[in-house]
N, C-alpha and C positions, 0 to 999 in steps of 0.2 A: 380701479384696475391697476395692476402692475405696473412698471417701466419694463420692455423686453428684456434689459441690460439684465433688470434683479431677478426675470422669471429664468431669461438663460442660466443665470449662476445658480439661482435656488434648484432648476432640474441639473445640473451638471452635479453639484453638490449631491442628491436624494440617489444619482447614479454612482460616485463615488461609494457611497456610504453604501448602497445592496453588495456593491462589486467587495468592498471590503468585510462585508460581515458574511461571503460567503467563506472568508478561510479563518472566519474566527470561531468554527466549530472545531473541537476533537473528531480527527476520523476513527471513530469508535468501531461504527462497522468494518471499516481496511484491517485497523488493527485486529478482529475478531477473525475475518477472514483470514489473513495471511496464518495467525498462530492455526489455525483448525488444520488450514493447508499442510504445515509444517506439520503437524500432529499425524494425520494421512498418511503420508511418505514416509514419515518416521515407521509408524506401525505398517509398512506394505515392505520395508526393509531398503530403504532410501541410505539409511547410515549403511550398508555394506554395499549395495547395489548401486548407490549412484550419488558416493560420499560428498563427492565436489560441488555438485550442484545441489546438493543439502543444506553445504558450508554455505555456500553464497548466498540459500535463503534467513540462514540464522543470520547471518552478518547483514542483510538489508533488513530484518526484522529489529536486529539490536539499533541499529541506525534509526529505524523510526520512532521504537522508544527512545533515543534520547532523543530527536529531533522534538519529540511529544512533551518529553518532559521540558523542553526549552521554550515549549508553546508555537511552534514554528510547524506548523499544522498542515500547511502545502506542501511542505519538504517531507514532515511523515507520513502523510497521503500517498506520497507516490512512492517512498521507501518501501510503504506496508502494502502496495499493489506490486511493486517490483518484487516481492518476499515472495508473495504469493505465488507470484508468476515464476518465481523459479522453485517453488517447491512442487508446485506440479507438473513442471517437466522431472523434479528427482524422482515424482512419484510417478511419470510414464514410462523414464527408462528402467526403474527396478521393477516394473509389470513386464517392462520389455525383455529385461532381464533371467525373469522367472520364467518367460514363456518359451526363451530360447535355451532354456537349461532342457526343457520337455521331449526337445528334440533328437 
């Protein structure tokens, strides 16, 4: 049987080691999302209807590729959901935008 001492460290260790090999994945999926997102908006007329907040998703999309390319995987995780999340408001306001032209 164990000493507690060695069985404490060996599960403290096996916890460190899950906790760290959850951000030693590629966020492949964030990254696929956010570009489709940005693709969306683009094609719903996001660059004239609701340029700003277009900008701001290329610009957290560019940031998570490099953060990806740097291998810093937590940091492009949440670049490449932040991307996302603003290219879907670019693409609510230019539907917002189209709707109040109808008017």
């Amino acid at each position: 049987m164990m000493p507690i001492r060695s069985t404490i460290r060996l599960v403290g260790t096996l916890a460190l080691l899950l906790l760290a090999g959850c951000e030693t994945a590629p966020p492949v999926q964030e990254m696929s999302d956010a570009r489709q997102a940005i693709t969306v908006a683009r094609e719903a007329g996001a660059a004239d209807l609701a340029a700003a907040e277009l900008a701001e998703a290329e610009e957290f999309l560019q940031n998570a590729e490099l953060r990806l390319d740097r291998q810093q995987y937590r940091e492009a995780r949440n670049a490449a959901l932040e991307a996302k999340l603003r290219a879907q408001k670019a693409l609510k306001l230019s539907e917002a935008s189209k709707d109040g032209d109808g008017d």
